[in-house]
matplotlib code that plots the C-alpha trace (Angstrom):
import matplotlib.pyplot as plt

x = [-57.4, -57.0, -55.2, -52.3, -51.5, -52.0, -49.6, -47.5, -47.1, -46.5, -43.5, -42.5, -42.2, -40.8, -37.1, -36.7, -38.3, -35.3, -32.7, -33.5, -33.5, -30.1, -28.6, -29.7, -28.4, -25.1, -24.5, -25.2, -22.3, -20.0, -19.1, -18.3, -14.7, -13.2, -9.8, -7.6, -5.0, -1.5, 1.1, 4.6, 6.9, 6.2, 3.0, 4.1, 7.8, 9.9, 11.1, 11.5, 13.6, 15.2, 16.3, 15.0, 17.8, 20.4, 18.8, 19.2, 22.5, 23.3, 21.5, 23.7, 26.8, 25.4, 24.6, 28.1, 29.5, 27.3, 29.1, 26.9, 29.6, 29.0, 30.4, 27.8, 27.8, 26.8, 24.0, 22.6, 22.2, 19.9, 18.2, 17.4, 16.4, 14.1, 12.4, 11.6, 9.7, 8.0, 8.9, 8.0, 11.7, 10.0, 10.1, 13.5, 15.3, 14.0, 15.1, 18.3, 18.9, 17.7, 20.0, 22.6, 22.7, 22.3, 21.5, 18.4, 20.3, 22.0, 19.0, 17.8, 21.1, 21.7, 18.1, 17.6, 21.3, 19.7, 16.3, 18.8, 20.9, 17.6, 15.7, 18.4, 19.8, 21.1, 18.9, 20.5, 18.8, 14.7, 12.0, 8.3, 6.2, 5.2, 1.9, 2.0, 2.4, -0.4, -3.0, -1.8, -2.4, -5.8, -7.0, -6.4, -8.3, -10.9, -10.7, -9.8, -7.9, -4.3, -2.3, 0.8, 1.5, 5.3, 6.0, 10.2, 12.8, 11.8, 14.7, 15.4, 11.6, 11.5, 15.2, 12.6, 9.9, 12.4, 14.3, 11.0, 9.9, 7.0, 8.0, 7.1, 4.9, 1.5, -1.4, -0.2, -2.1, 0.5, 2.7, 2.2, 4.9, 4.3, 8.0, 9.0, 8.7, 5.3, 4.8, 2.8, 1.3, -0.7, -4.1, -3.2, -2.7, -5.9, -8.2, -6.1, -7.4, -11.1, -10.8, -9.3, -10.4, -13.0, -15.2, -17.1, -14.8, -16.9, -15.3, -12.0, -10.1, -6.5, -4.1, -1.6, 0.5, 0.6, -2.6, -1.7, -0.5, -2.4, -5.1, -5.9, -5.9, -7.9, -10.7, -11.2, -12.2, -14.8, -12.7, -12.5, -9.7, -7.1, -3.9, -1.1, 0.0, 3.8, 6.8, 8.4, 5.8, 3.5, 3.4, 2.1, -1.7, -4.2, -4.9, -8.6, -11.5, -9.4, -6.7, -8.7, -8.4, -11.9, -9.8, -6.4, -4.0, -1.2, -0.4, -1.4, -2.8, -5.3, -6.5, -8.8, -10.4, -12.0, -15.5, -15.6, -16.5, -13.5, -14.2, -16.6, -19.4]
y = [25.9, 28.6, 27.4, 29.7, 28.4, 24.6, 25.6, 26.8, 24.2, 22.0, 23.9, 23.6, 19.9, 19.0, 20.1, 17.9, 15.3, 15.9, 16.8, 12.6, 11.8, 13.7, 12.0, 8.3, 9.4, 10.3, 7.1, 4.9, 7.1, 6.2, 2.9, 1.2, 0.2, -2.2, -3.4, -1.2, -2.8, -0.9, -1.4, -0.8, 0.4, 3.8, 3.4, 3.9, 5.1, 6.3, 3.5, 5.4, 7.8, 5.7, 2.4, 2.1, 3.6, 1.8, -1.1, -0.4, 0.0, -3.0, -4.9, -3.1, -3.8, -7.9, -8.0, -6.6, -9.4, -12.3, -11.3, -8.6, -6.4, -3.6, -1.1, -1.0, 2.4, 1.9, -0.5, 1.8, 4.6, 2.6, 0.9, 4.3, 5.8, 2.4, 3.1, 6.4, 4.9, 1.9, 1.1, -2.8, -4.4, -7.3, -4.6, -2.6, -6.3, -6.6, -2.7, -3.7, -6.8, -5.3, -2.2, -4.0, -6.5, -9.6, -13.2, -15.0, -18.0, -15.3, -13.1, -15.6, -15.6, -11.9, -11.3, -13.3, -12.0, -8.5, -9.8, -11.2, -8.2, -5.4, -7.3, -8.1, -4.6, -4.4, -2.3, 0.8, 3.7, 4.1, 6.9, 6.6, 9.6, 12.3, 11.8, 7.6, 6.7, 9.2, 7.5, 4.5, 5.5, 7.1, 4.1, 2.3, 4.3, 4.2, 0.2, -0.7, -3.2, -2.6, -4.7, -3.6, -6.2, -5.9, -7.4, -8.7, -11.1, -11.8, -11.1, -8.0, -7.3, -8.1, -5.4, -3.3, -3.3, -3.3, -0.3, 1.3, 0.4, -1.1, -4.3, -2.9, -0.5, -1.4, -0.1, -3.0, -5.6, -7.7, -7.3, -10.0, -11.0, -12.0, -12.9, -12.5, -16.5, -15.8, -18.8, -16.1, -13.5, -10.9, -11.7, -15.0, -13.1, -11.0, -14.1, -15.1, -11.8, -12.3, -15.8, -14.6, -10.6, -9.0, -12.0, -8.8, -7.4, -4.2, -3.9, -4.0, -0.8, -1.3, 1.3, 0.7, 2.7, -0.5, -1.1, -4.5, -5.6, -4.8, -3.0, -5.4, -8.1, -5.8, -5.1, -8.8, -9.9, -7.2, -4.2, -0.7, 0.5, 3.9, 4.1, 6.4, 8.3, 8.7, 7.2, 4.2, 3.8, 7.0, 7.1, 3.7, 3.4, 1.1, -1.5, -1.6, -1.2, -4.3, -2.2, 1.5, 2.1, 3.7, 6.8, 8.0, 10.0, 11.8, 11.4, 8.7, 10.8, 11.7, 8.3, 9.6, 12.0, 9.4, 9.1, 6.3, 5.6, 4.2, 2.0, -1.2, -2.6]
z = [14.8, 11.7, 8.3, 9.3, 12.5, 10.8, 7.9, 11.0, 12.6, 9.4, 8.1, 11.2, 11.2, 8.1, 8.8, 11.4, 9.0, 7.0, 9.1, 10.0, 6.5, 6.1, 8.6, 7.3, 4.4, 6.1, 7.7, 4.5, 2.6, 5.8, 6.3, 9.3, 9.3, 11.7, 10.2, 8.1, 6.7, 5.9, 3.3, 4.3, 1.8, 0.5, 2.6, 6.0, 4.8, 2.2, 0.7, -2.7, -1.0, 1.5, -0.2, -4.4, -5.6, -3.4, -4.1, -7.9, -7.7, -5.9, -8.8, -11.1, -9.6, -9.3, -12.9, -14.1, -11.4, -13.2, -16.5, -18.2, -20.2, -19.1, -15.9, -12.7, -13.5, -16.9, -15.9, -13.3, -15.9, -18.0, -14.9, -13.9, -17.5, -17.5, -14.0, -15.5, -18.4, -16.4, -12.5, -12.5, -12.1, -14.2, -17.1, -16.1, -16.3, -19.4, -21.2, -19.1, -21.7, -24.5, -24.0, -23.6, -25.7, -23.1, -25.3, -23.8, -23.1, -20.4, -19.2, -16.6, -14.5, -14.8, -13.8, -10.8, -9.7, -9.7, -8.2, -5.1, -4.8, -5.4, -2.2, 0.1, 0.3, 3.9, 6.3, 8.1, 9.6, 8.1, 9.1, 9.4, 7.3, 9.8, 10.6, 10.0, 14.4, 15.2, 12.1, 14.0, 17.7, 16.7, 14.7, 18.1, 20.2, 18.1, 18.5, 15.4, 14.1, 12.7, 10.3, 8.3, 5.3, 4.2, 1.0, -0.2, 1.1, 4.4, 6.2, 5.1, 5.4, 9.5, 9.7, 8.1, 10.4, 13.3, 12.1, 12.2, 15.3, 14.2, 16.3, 19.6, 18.3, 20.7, 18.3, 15.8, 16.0, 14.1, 10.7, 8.3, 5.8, 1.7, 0.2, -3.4, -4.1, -3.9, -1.0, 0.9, -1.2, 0.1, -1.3, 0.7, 3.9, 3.3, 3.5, 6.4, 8.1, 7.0, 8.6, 11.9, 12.5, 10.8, 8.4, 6.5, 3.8, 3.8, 7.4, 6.2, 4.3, 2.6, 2.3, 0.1, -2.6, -6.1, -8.1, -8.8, -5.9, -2.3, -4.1, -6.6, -3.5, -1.7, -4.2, -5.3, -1.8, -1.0, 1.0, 0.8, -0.9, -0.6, -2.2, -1.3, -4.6, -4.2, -3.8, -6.5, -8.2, -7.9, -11.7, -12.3, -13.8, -12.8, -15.9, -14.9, -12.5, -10.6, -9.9, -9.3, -5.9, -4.4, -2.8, -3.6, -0.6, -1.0, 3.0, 5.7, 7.6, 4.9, 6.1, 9.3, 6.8, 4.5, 4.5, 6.9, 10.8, 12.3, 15.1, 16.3, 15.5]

ax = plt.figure().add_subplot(projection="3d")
ax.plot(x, y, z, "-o")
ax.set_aspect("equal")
plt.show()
């Protein structure tokens, strides 16, 4: 055999040499994902758009009730001027006070009168993001897991889900439920769902639209991570690695094009 035809032949082996190598390395940069769990509010809908500012002014019109000085209208003004600054309600209670002159001795009444009011906000007519039943249906097919993890009063929280549809919806596996007296939180309910689904947090990816809340969970037990920029509190920095979520979206169904294989082991 001549050096030419040796060399030949060698050249031609060494793409398919790395066209392997390429697609090892292709499979470690995609992890396998079983379980993706969802946030609901501002996650799956428009909660911003559909409820936050009703429910503002329904704390606004309990605070001037509980004996803050002040018209609703008044209140709601510098409720809103305080979400603009910061959207926590832990910080917009405070400004509230502050603003308005409110002695300590009166803040906790006032503020847990707004707390009630801002959660229970009656349900009426809500709509899922385009896009969010068909990330859902896919998911399923693929035969993963879904969760939705709503977070509030939860009452108001299950009118949610129902108004949605989300109920009956068949490619939900089941929607778990943290409340705002923190009995169930949602770290709580993650370790529930690495007990009972999927036992390998790098298995599991959590969508979700607040750093410190579902993200935060998310990333201290192990999972993937992908937060939805938008919606109440789309201007709200993480405050640390803890809270960075690996991949921001700004729609769910941005979801199916993360670098991830969706489906069983």
């Amino acid at each position: 055999m001549t050096k030419a035809k040796r060399s030949s032949r060698s050249a031609n082996r060494r793409p398919r040499k790395s066209a392997r190598s390429a697609v090892g390395s292709r499979a470690r940069a995609r992890p396998l994902i079983t379980t993706v769990v969802f946030d609901l509010d501002d996650t799956l809908y428009d909660c911003f758009g559909q409820r936050v500012r009703a429910a503002h002014l329904r704390a606004a019109e309990a605070m001037a009730s509980a004996g803050l000085p002040a018209s609703a209208e008044e209140i709601f003004r510098v409720r809103m001027r305080a979400f603009a600054i910061h959207p926590q309600l832990t910080r917009i209670d405070e400004h509230v006070c502050e603003q308005l002159g409110v002695q300590l001795a009166e803040r906790e009444k006032l503020v847990r009168a707004a707390r009630l009011a801002f959660f229970t906000l009656p349900v009426g007519k809500l709509t899922l993001f385009p896009g969010t039943l068909a990330v859902l249906r896919r998911l399923k097919q693929r035969g993963v897991r879904v969760f939705v993890v709503s977070f509030g009063d939860p009452e108001i929280q299950h009118d949610k889900v129902a108004a949605l549809g989300l109920d009956r919806e068949p490619s939900i596996d089941r929607v778990f439920y943290a409340d705002t007296a923190h009995l169930v939180t949602k770290e709580a309910i993650f370790r529930s769902i690495l007990r009972k689904a999927e036992r390998d947090p790098g298995r599991v990816l959590v969508v979700g639209d607040h750093p410190s809340s579902e993200i935060k969970a998310g990333k201290a037990l192990g999972m993937h991570t992908a937060r939805r920029r938008g919606g109440e509190f789309a201007r709200l920095e993480a405050q640390g690695p803890e809270e960075q979520a690996d991949f921001e979206i700004s729609k769910i169904d941005a979801v199916l094009k993360l670098p991830f294989k969706f489906g069983q082991a």
